[in-house]
C-alpha positions in Angstrom: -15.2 78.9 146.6 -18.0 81.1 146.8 -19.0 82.8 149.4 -22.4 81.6 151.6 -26.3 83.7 151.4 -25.8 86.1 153.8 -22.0 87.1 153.7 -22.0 90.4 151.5 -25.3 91.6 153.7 -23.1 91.2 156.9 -20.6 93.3 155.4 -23.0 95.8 154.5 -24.8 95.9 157.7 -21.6 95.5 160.1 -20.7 99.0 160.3 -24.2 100.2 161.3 -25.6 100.5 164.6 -26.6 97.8 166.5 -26.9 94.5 166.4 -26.6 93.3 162.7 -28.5 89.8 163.0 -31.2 91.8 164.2 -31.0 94.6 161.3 -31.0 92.1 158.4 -33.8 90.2 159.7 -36.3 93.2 160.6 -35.6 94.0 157.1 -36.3 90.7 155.6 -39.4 90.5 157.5 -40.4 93.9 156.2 -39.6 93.1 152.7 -42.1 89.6 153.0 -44.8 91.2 154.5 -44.2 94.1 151.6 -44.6 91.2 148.7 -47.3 89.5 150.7 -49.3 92.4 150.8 -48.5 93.5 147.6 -48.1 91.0 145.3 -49.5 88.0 147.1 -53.1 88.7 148.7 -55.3 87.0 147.0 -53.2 84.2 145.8 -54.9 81.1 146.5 -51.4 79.3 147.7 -51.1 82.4 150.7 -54.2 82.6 151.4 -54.7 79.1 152.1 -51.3 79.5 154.2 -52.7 82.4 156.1 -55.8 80.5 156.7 -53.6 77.3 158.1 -51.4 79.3 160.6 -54.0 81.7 161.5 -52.6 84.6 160.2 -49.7 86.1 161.7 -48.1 85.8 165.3 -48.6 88.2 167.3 -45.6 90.7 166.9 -45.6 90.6 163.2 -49.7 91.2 162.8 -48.9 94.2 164.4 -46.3 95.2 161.9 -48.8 95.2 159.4 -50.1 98.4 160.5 -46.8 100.1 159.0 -48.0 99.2 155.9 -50.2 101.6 154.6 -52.1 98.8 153.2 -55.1 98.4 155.1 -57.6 97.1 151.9 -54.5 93.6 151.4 -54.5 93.1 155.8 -58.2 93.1 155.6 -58.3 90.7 152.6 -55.8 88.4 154.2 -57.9 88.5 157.6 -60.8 87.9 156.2 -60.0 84.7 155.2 -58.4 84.1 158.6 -62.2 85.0 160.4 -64.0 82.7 157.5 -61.6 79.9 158.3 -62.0 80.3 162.5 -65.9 80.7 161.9 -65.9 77.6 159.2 -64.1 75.5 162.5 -66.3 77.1 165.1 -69.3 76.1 163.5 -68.1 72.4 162.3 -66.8 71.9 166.1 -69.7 73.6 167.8 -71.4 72.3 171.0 -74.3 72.1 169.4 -72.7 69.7 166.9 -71.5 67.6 170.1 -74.6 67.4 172.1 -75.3 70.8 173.8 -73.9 72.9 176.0 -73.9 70.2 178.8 -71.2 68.1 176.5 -69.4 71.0 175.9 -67.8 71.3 179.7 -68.6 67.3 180.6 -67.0 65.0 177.7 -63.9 67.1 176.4 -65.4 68.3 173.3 -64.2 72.1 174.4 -60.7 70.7 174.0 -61.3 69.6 171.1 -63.1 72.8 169.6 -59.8 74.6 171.0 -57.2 71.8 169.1 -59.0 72.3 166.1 -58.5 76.0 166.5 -55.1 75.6 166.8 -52.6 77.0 164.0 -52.0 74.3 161.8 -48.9 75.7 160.2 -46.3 79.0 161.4 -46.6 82.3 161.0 -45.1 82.7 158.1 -43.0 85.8 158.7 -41.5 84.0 161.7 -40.6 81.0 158.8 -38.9 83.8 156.8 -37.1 85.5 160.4 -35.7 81.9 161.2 -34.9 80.6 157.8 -32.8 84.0 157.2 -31.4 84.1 160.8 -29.6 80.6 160.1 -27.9 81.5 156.9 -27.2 84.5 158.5 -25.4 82.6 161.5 -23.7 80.0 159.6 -22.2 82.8 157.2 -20.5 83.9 160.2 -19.9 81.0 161.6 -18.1 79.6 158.3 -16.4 83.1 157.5 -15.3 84.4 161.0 -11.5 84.5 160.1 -12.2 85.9 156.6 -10.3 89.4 156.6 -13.1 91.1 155.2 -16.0 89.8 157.8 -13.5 89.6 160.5 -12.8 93.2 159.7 -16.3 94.4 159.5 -17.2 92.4 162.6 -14.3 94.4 164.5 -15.7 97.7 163.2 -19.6 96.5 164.9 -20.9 96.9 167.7 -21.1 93.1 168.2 -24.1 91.2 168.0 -26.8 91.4 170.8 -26.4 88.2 173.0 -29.1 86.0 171.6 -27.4 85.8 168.7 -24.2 85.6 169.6 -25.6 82.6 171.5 -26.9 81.3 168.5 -23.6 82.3 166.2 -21.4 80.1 168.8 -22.8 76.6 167.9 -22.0 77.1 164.2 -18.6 78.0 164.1 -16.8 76.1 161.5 -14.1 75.1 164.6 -12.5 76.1 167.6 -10.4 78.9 165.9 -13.4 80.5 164.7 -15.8 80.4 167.8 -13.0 81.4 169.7 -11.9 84.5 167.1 -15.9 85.3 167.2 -15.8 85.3 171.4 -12.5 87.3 171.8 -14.4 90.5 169.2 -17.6 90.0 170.9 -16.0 90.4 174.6 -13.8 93.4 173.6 -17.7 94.6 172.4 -19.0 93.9 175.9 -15.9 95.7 177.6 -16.2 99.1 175.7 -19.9 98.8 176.8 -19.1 98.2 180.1 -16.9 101.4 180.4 -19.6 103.4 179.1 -22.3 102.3 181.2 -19.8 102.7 184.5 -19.2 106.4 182.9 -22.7 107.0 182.8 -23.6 105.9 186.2 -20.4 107.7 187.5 -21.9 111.0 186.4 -25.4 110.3 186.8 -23.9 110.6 190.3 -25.7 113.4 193.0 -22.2 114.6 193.7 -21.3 115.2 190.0 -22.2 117.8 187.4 -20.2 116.4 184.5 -21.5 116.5 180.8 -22.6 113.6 179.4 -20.8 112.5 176.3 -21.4 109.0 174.0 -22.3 107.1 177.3 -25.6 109.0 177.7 -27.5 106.1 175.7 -25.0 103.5 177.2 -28.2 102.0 178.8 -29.8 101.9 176.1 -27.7 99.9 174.1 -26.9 97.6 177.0 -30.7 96.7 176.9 -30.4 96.1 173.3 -26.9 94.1 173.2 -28.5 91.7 176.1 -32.3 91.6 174.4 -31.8 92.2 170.8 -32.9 95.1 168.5 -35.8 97.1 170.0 -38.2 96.5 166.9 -36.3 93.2 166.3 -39.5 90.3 166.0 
């Protein structure tokens, strides 16, 4: 049987640090908004896309500024402020009566529904699409040696996603093979973090070791990836 998208990229990305989920899918992001800025900007398709979902969320516009691309963001925005103007303009006040309309009949709602996005953020499309192939992977190949294996070796998955992973386990044997790794993850933490706090103590001089960004990662194995949109 061969094995599901997603299950030779947890493999890969198992033995780095951190939360993998969050890993793979900052770098999937990143590689879309690459090819949309490079390849895509003034396709008619994305464009008309970017017009519908009014560019970007917020989190991922701002990841555009890595790019180095300012000439394809301002491109892609452009048609973003010609298609809020184009709205504006069609669902004006003036259009409705006046000013007087505008607060008395409803027609500012309606000025703010048409402003509305009319599709997702596309990057977010490409994060969730990716994060449930990613899941299910796991979920289908928990008791595989090889994924087990690499999942041991991890620093287990930050809690949103091992919410998420729980749900699509294949059966009981699995969720509870992912839950037993995942907890042994959360104990080794937990020592850390009481190590830390132990000599962060007034009373003791001790030098800090590994736990000295225990807090850190705690933050990140309850909130996911710092980074991670």
């Amino acid at each position: 049987m061969t094995t599901p998208f997603g299950f030779f990229d947890l493999l890969e990305t198992f033995p780095k640090p951190g939360c993998a989920l969050c890993r793979l899918l900052q770098r999937d992001v990143e590689r879309f908004l690459d090819t949309l800025l490079y390849e895509h900007t003034v396709d008619p398709a994305s464009q008309n896309n970017f017009r519908a979902s009014r560019g970007l969320c917020h989190d991922h516009t701002w990841l555009l500024t890595r790019s180095n691309n300012s000439l394809a963001v301002a491109i892609l925005y452009d048609a973003v402020l010609d298609e809020v103007m184009r709205i504006s303009e069609r669902t004006s006040p003036e259009r409705q009566g006046g000013l007087t309309r505008l607060f008395s009949n409803g027609a500012s709602s309606a000025l703010a529904e048409a402003l509305e996005p009319q599709k997702p953020c596309p990057a977010c499309e490409v994060r969730d699409g990716a994060e449930r192939r990613y899941l299910e992977a796991l979920g289908e190949y928990a008791n595989d040696e090889r994924l087990r294996s690499a999942f041991e070796a991890s620093d287990g998955l930050c809690l949103p996603h091992f919410r998420k992973a729980l749900p699509l386990a294949r059966d009981g044997r699995n969720a509870r093979l992912l839950l037993e790794i995942q907890q042994r993850k959360w104990t080794a933490l937990k020592v850390e973090l009481q190590e830390f706090l132990h000599k962060m103590d007034a009373h003791y001089h001790e030098a800090m070791g590994a736990e000295a960004t225990s807090w850190l990662r705690a933050m990140a194995r309850m909130s996911g990836e710092e980074g991670y949109e």
